[in-house]
KOLGU-4560 file (N, C-alpha, C; in nm, 3 decimals, padded with zeros to 5 digits):
<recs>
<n_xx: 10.889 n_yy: 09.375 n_zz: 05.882 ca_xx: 10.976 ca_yy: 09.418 ca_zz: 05.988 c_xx: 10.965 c_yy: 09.321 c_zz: 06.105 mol: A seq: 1 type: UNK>
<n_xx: 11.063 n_yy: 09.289 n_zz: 06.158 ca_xx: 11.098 ca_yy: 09.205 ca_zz: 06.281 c_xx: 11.030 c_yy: 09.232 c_zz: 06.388 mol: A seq: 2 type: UNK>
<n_xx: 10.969 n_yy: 09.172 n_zz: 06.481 ca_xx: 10.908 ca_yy: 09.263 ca_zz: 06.626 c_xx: 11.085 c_yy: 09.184 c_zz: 06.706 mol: A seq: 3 type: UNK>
<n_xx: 11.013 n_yy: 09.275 n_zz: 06.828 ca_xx: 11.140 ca_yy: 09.242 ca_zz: 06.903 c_xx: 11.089 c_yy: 09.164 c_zz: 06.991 mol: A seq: 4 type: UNK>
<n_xx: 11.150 n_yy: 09.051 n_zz: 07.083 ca_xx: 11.082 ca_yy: 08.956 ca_zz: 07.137 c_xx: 11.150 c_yy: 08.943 c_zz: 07.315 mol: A seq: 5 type: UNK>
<n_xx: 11.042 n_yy: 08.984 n_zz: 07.390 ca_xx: 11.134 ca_yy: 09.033 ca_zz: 07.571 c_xx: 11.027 c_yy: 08.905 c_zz: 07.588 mol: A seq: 6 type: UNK>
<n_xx: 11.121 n_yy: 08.847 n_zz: 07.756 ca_xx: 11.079 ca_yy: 08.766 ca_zz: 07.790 c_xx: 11.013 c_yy: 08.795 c_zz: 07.973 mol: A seq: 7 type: UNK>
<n_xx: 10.925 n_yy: 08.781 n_zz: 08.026 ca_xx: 10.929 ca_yy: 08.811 ca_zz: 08.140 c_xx: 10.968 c_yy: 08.718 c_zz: 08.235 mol: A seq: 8 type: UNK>
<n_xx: 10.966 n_yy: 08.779 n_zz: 08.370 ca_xx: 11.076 ca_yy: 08.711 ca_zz: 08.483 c_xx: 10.997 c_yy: 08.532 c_zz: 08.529 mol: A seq: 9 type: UNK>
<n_xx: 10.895 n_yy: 08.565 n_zz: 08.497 ca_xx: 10.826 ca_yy: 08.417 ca_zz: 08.517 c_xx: 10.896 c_yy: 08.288 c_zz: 08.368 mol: A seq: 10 type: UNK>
<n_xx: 10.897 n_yy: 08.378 n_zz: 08.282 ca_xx: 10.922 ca_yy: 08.289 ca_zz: 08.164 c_xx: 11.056 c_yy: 08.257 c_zz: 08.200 mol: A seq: 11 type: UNK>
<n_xx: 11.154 n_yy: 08.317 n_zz: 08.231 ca_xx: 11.314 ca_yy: 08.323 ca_zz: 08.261 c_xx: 11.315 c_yy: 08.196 c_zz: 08.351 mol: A seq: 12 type: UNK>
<n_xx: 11.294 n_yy: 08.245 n_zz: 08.483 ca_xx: 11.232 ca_yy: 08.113 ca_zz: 08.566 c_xx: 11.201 c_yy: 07.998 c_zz: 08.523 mol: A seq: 13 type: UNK>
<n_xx: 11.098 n_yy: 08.009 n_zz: 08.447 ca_xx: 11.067 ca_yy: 07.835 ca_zz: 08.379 c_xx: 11.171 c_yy: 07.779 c_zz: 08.318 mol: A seq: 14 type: UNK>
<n_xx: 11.245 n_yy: 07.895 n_zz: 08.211 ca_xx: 11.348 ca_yy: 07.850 ca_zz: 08.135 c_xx: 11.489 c_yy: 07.738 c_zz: 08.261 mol: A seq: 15 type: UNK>
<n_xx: 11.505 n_yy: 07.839 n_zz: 08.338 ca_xx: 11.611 ca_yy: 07.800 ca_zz: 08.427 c_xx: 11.580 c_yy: 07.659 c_zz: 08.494 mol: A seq: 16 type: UNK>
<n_xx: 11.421 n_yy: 07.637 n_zz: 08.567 ca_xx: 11.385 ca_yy: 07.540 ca_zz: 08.613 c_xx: 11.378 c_yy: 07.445 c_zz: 08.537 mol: A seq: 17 type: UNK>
<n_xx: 11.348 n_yy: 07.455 n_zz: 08.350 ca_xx: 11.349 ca_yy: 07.362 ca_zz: 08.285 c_xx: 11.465 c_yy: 07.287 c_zz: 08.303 mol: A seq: 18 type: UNK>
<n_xx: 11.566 n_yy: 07.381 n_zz: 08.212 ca_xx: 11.681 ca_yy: 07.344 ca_zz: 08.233 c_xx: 11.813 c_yy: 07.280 c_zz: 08.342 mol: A seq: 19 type: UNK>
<n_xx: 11.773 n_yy: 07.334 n_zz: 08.460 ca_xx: 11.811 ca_yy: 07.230 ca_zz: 08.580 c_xx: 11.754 c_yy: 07.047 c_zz: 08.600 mol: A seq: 20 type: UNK>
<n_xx: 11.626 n_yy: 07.100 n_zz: 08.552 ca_xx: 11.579 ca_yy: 06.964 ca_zz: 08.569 c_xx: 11.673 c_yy: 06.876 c_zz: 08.476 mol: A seq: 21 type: UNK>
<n_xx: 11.664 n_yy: 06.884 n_zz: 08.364 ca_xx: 11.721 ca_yy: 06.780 ca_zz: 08.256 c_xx: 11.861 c_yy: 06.816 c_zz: 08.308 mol: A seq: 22 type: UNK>
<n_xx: 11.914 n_yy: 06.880 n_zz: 08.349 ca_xx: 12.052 ca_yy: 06.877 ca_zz: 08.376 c_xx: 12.137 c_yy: 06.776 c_zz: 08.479 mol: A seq: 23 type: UNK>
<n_xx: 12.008 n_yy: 06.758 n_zz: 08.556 ca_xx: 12.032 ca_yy: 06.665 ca_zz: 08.708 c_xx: 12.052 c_yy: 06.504 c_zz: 08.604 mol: A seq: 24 type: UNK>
<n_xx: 12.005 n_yy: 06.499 n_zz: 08.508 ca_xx: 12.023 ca_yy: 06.357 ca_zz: 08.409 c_xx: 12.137 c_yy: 06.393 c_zz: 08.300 mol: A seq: 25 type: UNK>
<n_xx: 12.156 n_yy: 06.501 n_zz: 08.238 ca_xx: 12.230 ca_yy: 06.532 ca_zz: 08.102 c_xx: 12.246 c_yy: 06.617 c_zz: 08.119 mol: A seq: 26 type: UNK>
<n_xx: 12.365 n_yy: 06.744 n_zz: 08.133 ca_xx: 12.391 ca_yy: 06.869 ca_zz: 08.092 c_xx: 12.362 c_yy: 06.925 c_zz: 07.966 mol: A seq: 27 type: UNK>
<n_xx: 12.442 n_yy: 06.851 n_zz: 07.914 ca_xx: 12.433 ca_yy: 06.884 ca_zz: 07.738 c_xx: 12.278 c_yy: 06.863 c_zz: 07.696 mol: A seq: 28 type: UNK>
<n_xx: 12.236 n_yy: 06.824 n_zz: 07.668 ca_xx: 12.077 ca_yy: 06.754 ca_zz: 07.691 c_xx: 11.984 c_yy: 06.895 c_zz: 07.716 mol: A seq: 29 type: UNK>
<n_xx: 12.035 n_yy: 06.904 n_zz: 07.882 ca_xx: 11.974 ca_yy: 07.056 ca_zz: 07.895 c_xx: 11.971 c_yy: 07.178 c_zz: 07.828 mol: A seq: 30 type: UNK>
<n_xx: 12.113 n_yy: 07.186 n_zz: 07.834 ca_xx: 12.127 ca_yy: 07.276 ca_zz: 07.701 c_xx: 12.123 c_yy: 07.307 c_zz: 07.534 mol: A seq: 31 type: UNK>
<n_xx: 12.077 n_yy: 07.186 n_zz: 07.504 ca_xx: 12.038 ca_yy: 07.179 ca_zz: 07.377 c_xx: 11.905 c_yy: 07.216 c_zz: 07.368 mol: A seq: 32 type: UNK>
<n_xx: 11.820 n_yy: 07.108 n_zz: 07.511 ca_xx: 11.691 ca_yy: 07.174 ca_zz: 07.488 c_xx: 11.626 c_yy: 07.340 c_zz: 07.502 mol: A seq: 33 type: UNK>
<n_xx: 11.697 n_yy: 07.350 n_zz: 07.588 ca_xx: 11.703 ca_yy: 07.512 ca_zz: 07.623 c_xx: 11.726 c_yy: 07.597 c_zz: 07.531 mol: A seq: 34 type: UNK>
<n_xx: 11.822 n_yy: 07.573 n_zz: 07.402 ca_xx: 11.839 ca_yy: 07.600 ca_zz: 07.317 c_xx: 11.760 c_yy: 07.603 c_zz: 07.261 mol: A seq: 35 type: UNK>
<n_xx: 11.670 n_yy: 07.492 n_zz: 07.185 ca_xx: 11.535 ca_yy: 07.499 ca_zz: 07.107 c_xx: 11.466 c_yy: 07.552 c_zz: 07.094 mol: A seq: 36 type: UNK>
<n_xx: 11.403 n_yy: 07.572 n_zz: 07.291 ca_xx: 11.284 ca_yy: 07.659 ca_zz: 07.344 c_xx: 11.325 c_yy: 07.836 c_zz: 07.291 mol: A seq: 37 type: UNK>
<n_xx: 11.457 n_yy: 07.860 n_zz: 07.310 ca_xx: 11.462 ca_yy: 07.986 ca_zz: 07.325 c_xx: 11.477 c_yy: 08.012 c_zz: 07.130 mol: A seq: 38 type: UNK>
<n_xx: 11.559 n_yy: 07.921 n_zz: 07.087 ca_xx: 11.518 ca_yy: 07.950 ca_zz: 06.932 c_xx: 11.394 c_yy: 07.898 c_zz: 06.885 mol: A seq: 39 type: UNK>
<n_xx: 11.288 n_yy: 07.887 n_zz: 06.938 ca_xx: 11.151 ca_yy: 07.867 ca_zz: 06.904 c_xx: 11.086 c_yy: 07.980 c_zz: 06.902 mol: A seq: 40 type: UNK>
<n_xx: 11.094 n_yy: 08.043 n_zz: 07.077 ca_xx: 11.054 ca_yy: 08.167 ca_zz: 07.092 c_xx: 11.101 c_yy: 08.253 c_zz: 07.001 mol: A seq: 41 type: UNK>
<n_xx: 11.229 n_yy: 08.289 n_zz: 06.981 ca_xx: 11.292 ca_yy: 08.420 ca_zz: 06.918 c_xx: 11.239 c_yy: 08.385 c_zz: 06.761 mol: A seq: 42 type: UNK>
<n_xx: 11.198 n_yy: 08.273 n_zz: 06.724 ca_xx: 11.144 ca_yy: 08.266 ca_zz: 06.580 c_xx: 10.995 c_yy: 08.330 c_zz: 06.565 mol: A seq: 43 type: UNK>
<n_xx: 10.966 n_yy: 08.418 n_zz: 06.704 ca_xx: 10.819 ca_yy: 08.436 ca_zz: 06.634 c_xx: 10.859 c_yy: 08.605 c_zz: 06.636 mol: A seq: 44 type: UNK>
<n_xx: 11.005 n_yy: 08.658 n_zz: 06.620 ca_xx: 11.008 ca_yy: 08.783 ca_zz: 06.568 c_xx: 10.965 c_yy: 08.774 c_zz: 06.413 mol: A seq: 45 type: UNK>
<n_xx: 10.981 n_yy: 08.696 n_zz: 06.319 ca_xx: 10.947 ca_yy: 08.707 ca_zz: 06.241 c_xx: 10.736 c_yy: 08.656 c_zz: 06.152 mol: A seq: 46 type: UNK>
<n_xx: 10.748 n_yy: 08.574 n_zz: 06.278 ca_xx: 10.559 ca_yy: 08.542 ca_zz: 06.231 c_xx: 10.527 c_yy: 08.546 c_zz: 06.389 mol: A seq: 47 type: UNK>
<n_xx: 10.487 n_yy: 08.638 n_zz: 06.439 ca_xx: 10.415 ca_yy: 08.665 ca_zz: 06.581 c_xx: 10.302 c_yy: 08.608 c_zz: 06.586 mol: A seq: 48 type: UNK>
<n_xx: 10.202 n_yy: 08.619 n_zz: 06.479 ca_xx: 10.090 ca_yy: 08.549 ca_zz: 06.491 c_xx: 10.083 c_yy: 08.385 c_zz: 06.458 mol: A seq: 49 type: UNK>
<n_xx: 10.161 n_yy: 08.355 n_zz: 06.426 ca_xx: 10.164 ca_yy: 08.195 ca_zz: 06.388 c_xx: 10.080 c_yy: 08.091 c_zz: 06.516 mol: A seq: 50 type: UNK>
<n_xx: 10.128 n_yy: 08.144 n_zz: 06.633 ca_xx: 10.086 ca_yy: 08.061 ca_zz: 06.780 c_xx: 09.924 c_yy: 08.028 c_zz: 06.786 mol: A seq: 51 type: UNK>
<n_xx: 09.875 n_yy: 07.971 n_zz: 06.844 ca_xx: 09.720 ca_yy: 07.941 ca_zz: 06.827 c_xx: 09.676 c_yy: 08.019 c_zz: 06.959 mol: A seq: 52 type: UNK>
<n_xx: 09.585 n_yy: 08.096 n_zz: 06.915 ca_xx: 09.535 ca_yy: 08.183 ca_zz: 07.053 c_xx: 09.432 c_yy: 08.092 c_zz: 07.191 mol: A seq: 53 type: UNK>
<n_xx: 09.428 n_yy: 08.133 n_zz: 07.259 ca_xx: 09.429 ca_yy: 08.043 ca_zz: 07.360 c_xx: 09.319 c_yy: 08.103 c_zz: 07.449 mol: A seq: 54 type: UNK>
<n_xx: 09.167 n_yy: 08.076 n_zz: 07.394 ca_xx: 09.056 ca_yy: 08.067 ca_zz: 07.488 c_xx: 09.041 c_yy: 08.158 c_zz: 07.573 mol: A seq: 55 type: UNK>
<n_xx: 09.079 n_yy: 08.068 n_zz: 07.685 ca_xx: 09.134 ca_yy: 08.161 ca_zz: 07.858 c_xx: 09.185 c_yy: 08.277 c_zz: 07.851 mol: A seq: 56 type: UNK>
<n_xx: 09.286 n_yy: 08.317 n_zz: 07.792 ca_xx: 09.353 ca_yy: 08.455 ca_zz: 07.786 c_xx: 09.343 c_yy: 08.500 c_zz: 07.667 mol: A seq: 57 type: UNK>
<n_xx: 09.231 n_yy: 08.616 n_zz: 07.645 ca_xx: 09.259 ca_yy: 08.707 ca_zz: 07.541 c_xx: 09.385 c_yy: 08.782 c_zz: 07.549 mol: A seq: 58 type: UNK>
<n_xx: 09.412 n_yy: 08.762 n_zz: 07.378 ca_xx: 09.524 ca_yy: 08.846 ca_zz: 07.352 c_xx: 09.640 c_yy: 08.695 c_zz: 07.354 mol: A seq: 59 type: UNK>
<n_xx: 09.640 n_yy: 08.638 n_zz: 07.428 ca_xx: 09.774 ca_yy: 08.532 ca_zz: 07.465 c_xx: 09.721 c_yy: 08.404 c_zz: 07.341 mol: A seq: 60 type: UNK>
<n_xx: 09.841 n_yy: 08.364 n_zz: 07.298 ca_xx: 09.879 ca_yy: 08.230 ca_zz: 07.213 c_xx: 09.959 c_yy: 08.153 c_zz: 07.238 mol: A seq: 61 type: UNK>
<n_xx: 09.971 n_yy: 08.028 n_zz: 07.192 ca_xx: 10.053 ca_yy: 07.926 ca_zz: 07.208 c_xx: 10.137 c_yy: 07.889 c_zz: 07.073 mol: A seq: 62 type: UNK>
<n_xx: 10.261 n_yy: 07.821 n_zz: 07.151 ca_xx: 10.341 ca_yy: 07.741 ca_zz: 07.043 c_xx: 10.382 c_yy: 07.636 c_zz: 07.077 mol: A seq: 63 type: UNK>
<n_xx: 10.398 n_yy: 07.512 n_zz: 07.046 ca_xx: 10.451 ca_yy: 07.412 ca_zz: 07.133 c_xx: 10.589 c_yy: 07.316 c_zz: 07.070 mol: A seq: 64 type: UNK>
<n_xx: 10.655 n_yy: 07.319 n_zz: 07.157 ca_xx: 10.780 ca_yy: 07.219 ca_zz: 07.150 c_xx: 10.757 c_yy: 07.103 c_zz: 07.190 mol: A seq: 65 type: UNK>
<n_xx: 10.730 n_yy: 07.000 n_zz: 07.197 ca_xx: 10.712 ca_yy: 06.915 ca_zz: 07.265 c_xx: 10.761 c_yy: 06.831 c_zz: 07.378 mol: A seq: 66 type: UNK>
<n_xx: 10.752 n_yy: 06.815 n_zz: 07.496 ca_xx: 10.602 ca_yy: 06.826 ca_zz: 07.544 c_xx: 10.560 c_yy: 06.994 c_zz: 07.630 mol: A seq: 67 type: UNK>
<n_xx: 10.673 n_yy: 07.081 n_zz: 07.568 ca_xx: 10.660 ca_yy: 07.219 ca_zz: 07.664 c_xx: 10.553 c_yy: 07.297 c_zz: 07.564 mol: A seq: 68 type: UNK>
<n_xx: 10.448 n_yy: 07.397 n_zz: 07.634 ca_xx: 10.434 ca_yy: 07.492 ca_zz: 07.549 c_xx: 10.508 c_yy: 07.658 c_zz: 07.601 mol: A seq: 69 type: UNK>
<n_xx: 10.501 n_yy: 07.686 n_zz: 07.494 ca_xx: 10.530 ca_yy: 07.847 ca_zz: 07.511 c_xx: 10.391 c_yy: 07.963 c_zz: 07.499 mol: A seq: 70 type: UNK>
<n_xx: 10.393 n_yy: 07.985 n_zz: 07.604 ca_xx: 10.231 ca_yy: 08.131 ca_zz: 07.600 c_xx: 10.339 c_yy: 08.225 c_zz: 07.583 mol: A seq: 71 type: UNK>
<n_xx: 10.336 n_yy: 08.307 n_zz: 07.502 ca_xx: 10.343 ca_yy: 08.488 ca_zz: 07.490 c_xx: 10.211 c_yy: 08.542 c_zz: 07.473 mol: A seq: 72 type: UNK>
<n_xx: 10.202 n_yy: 08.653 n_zz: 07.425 ca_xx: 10.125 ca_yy: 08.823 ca_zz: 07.354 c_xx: 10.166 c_yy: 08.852 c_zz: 07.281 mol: A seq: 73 type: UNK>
<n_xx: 10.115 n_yy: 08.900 n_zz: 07.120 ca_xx: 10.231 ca_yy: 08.958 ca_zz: 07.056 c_xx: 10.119 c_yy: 09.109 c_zz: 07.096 mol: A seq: 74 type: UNK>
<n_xx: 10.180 n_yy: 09.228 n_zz: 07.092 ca_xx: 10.133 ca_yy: 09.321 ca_zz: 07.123 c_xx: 10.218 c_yy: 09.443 c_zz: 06.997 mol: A seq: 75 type: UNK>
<n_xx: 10.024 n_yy: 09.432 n_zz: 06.903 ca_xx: 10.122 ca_yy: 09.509 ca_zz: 06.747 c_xx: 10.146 c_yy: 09.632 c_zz: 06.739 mol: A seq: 76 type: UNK>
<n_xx: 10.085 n_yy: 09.720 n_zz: 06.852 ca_xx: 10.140 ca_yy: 09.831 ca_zz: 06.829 c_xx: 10.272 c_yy: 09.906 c_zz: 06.887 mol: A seq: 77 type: UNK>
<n_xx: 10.315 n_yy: 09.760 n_zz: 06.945 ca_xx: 10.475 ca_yy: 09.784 ca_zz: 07.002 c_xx: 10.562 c_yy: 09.735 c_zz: 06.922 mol: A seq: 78 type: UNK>
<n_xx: 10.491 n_yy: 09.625 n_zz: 06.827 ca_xx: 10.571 ca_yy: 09.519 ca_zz: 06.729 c_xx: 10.658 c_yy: 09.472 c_zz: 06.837 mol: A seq: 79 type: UNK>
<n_xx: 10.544 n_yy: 09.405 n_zz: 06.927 ca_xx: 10.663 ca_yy: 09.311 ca_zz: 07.031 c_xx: 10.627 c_yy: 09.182 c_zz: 07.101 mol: A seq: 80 type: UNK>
<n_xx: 10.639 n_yy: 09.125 n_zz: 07.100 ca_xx: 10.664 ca_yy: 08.944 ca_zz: 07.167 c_xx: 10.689 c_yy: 08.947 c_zz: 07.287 mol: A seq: 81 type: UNK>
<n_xx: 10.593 n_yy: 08.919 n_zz: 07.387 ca_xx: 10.641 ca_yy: 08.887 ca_zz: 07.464 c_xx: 10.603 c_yy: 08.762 c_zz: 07.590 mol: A seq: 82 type: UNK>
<n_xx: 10.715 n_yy: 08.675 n_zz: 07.573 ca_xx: 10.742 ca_yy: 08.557 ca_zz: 07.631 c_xx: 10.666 c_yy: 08.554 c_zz: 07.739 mol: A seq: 83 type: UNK>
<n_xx: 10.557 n_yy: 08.478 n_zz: 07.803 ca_xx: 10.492 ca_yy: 08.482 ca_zz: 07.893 c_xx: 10.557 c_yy: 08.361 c_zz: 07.998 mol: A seq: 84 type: UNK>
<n_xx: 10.522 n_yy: 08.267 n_zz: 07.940 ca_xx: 10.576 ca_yy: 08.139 ca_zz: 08.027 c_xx: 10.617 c_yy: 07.995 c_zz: 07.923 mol: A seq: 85 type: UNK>
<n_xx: 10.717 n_yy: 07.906 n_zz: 07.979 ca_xx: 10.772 ca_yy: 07.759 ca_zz: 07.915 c_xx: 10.672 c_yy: 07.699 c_zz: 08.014 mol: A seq: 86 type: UNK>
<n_xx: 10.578 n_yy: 07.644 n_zz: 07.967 ca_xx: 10.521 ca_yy: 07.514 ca_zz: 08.047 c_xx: 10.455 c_yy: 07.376 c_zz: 07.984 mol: A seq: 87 type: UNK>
<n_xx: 10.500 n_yy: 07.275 n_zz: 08.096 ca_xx: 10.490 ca_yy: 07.135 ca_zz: 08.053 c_xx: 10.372 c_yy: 07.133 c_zz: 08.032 mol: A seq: 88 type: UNK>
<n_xx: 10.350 n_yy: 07.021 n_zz: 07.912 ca_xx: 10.224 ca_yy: 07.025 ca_zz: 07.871 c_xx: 10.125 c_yy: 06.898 c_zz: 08.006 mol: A seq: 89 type: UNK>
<n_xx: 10.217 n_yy: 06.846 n_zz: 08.096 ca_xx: 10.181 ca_yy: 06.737 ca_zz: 08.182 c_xx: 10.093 c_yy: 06.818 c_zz: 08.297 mol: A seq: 90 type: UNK>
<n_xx: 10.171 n_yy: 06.934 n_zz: 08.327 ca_xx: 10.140 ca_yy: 07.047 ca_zz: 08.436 c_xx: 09.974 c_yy: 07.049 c_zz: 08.452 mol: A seq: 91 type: UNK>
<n_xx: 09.928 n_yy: 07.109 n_zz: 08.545 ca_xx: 09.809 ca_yy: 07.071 ca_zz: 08.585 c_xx: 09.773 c_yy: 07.272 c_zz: 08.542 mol: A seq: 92 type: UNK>
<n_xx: 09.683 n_yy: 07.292 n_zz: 08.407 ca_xx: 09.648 ca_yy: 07.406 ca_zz: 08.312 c_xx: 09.604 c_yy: 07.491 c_zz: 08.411 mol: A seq: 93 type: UNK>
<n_xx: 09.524 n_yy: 07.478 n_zz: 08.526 ca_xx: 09.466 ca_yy: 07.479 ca_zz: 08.632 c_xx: 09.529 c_yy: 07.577 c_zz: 08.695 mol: A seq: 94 type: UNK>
<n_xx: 09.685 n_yy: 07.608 n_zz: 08.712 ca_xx: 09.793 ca_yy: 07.636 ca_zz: 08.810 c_xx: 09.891 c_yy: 07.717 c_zz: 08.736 mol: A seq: 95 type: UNK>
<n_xx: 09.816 n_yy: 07.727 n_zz: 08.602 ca_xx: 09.872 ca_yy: 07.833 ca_zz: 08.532 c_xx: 09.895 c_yy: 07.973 c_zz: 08.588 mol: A seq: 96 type: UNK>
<n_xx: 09.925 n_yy: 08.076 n_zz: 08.572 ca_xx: 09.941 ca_yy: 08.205 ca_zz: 08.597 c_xx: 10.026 c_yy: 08.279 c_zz: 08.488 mol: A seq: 97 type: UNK>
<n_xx: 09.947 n_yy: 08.345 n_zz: 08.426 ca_xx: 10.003 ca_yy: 08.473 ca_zz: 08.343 c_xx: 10.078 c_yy: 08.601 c_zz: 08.356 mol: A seq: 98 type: UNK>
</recs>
């Protein structure tokens, strides 16, 4: 069975900020990549656990696009995904926030 996959308002944000950025060089560009990220994410309705869990935050995993990663939770007794944050892998890990 599918989990369902919500994104929170920080992850939305990144998405948008990603996407402006590359847009100020390429529209299309932007939106292709934007595209990726979000069909990357929505691919872990079907393998939630696939992401590599991630030290620092119990419970939270990674997936990476390159050079962005994606942190969610999958949380199984909701059977649900949820999108934590898009961040550059350049970003200083430091300045993270969950």
């Amino acid at each position: 069975m599918d989990c369902a996959v919500i994104y929170s308002e920080a992850a939305l944000a990144d998405l948008q900020q990603i996407t402006a950025f590359i847009a100020a060089d390429n529209a299309q560009v932007a939106e292709r990549f934007a595209n990726r990220l979000v069909d990357l994410a929505e691919s872990l309705r079907s393998m939630p656990q696939r992401g590599r869990p991630v030290k620092k935050w119990p419970g939270v995993r990674v997936i990476v696009l390159a050079p962005y990663l994606i942190f969610y939770r999958f949380e199984r007794p909701d059977n649900r995904v949820e999108i934590l944050r898009f961040w550059h892998g350049a970003r200083d890990p430091l300045s993270l926030e969950l």
